[in-house]
N, C-alpha and C positions, 0 to 999 in steps of 0.2 A: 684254370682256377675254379674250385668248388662255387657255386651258384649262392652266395649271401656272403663270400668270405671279404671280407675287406682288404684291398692288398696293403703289404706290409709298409710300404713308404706314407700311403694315408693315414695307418696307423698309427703312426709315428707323430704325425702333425698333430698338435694343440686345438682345440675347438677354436672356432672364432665367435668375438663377441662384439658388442657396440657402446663404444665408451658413451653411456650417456646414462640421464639419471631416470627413473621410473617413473609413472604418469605422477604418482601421491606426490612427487618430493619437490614435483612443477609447483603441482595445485594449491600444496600449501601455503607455500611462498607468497600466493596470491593474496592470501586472507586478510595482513594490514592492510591494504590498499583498498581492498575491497569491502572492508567496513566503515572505509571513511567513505566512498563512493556509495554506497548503497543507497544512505539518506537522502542522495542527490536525486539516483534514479528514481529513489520512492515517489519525490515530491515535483519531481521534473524539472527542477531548475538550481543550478550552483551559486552557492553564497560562501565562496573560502571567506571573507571576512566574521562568516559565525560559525564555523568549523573549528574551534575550540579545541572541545571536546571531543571531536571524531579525529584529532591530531593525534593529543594523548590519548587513546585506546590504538587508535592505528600504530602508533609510537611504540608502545608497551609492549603489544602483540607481534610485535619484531623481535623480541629476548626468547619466549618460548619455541618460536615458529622457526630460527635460527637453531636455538640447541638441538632440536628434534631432527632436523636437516644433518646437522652435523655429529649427532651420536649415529646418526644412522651411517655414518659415511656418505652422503651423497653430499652432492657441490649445489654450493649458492648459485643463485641465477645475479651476475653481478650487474642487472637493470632492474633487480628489486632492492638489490642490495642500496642499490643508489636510490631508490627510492624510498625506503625506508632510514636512510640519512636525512630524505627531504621530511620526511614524517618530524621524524626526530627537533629537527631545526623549526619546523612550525610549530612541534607541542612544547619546544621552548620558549621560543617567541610569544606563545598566545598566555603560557602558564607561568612565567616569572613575576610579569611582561616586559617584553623589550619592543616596545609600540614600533620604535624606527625598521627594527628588522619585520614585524607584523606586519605593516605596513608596503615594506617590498616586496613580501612574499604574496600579498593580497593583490597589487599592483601587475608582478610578474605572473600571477596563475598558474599554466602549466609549464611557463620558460622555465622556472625557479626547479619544479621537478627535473627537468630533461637536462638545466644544469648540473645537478649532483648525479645524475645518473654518467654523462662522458666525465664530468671529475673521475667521477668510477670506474669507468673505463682507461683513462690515461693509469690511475693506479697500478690498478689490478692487469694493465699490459707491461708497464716496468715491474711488477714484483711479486706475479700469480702466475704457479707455472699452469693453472686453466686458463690462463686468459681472459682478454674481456668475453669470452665465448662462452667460460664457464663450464669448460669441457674436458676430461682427464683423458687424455689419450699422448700415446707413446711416442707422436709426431710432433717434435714443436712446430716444425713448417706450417703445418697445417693448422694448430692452437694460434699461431702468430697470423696466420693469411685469415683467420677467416675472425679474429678479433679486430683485426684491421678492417675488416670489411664490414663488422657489423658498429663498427666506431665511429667510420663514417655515414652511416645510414641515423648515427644516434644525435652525429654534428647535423643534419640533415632535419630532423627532426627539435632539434633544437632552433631550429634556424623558422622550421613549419610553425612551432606554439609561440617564437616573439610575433611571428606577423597574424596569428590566428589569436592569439592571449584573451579576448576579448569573446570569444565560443571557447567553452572547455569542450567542447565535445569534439570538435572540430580540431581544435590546438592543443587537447588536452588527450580524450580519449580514442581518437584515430591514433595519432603515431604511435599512444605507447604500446594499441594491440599491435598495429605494423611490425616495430621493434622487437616486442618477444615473439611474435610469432615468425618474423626469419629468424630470430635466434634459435628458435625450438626445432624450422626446417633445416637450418645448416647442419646443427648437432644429429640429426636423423639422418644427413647423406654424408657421415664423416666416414671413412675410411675405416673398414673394419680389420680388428688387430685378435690378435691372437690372445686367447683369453690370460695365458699365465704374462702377458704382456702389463695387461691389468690390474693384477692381484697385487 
């Protein structure tokens, strides 16, 4: 065979690609969360009882940050997703008010989060063909093994912020990088599939 020629059975195969979503479609996801977090770092120390206001903007910035996600076609990350539920439920709480539910959510700290987030997880494992992994690929084996594993790591960390509740930093913001960030290393070693697999 000619020296560049590709043989014909290669030619034939489909590119491969990697079901997973681009750096932007991570990052932005980030941004509710991370506007209600800022003021914290700014000032060095957390007061969810006057977190108000950093509820409902963190809240609101969930409606844009979501459509732009999903006109784009890429996939929710279903541990912001869950936490932008918790967003939601606190800038109701703080904005109606419903002082009794305020009140437990200022009590629980970061339990309260990392509970809406495995809520989100048992969901979106009965009725998302991503998974709780939040991964579009052609294996359910694989969406299912590795939503399981990152579900238990999320009960795990649920379990981390009731005994830590008392340090957000510690019970609040170690496990949630923990959590997206094996969720971010699983979806990067997932099995690569054939690009019209994808399409």
């Amino acid at each position: 065979m000619p020296p560049g020629r590709v043989p014909p059975h290669e030619a034939m195969q489909p590119p491969v690609t990697r079901a997973r979503n681009p750096p932007w479609a991570e990052l932005i996801q980030l941004i509710p969360i991370v506007s209600l977090a800022l003021p914290f770092i700014v000032s060095g120390k957390v007061e969810l009882s006057r977190a108000g206001s950093g509820l409902v903007v963190g809240a609101l910035l969930t409606i844009p940050v979501c459509a732009v996600v999903l006109l784009k076609k890429a996939s929710l990350n279903p541990i912001l997703l869950g936490t932008g539920l918790w967003l939601w439920a606190g800038a109701t709480a703080f904005g109606v008010p419903l002082p009794e539910v305020r009140a437990a959510l200022v009590e629980a700290q970061a339990f309260g989060l990392f509970a809406f987030v495995v809520a989100t997880g048992l969901g979106t494992l009965g009725f998302s063909p991503e998974g709780f992994i939040g991964c579009r690929h052609p294996d359910p084996r694989f969406v299912r093994q590795a939503s399981l594993g990152l579900l238990a790591l999320a009960l795990l960390a649920l379990a981390w912020s009731w005994f830590f509740r008392h340090d957000i930093r510690v019970g609040g913001g170690l496990p949630f990088i923990v959590l997206n960030v094996a969720r971010r290393a699983v979806i990067l070693r997932a099995p690569a599939v054939a690009r019209s697999a994808t399409s």
